[in-house]
C-alpha positions in Angstrom: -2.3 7.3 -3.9 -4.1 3.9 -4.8 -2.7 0.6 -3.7 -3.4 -2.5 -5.5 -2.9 -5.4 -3.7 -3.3 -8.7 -5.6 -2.0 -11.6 -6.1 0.4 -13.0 -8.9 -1.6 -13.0 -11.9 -5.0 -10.8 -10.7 -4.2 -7.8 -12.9 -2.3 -5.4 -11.0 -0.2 -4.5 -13.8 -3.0 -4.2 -16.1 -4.5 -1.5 -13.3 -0.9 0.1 -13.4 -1.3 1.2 -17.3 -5.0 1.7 -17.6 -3.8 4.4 -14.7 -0.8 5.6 -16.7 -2.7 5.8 -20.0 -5.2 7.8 -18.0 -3.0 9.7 -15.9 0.1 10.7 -18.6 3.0 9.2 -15.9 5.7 6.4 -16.3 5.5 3.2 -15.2 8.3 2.4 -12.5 9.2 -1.5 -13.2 11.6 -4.5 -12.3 13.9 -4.2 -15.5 14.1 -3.4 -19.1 12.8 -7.4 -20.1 10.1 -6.1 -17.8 8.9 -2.9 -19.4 9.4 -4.0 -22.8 6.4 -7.0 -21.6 4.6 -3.9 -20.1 4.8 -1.9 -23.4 3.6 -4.6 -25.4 0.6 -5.6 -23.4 -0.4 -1.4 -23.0 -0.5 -1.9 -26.9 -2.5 -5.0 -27.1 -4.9 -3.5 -24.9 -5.0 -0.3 -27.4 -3.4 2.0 -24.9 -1.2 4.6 -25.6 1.5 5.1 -22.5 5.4 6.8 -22.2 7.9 3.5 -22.0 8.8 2.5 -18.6 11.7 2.5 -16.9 13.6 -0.1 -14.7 14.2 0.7 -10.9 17.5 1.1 -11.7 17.3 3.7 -13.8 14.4 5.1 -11.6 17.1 5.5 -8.7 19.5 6.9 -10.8 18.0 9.5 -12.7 16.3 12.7 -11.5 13.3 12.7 -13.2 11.7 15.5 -11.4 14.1 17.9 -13.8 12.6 16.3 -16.5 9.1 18.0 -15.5 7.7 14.2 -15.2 4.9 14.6 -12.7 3.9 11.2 -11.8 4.8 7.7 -11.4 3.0 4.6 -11.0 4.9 1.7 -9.1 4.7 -2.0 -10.6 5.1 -4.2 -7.7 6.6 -2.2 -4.7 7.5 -5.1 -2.8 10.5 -5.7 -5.8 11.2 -2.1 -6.0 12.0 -2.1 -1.9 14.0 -5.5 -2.2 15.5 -3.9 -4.9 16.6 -0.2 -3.0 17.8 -2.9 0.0 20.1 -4.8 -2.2 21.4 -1.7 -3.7 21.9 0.1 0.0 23.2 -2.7 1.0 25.8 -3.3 -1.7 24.7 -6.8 -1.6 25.1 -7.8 1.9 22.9 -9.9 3.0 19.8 -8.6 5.2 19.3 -10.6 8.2 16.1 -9.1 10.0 14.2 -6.2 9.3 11.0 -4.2 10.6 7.9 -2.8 9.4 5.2 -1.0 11.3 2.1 -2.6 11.3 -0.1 -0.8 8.4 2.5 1.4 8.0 2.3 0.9 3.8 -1.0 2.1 4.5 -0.3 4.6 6.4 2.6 5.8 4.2 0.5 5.5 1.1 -2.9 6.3 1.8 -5.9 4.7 0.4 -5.5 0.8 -0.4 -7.0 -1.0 -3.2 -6.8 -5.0 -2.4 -9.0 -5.7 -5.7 -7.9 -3.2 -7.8 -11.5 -1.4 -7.8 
């Protein structure tokens, strides 16, 4: 899996559909305001992608039975705030823990410039 770390602004989404035009997957996004922004701009830039869905609808549907095959995750850091909120049922998270480099480890190969 490549991970593209950027900043706000560097073109991380823009990596995200080049990949899905490339690759035939879904884009995994925010919310519906969000991938109706991500459809447009995959238009603008002349390519042709599936619309995305929201995390919400991400966590609640099975895709797999679908036959989708792939996804590609626009910014991971929302989606896990978002699956903590959920879990949590809005409660408040105090503390948590991370291993260090465990993304990395989780993910495999990491992209900080999006080449």
């Amino acid at each position: 899996m490549e991970m593209i770390i950027q900043g706000r602004g560097y073109g991380k989404t823009k990596r995200m559909i080049e990949l899905c035009a490339e690759h035939d997957g879904y884009i995994v996004c925010k919310d519906f305001e969000t991938a109706q922004k991500i459809a447009k701009r995959a238009e603008d830039m002349g390519l042709d992608i599936r619309f995305p869905v929201s995390f919400g609808e991400w966590l609640g549907r099975p895709f797999w039975r679908a036959g989708v095959r792939q996804f590609f995750i626009d910014d991971l850091d929302l989606l896990v705030k978002h699956m903590i909120y959920r879990a949590a049922n809005g409660v408040p998270i105090r503390a948590a823990s991370a291993t260090e480099n465990g993304l990395t480890e989780m993910f495999g190969e990491e992209t900080s410039d999006g080449e």
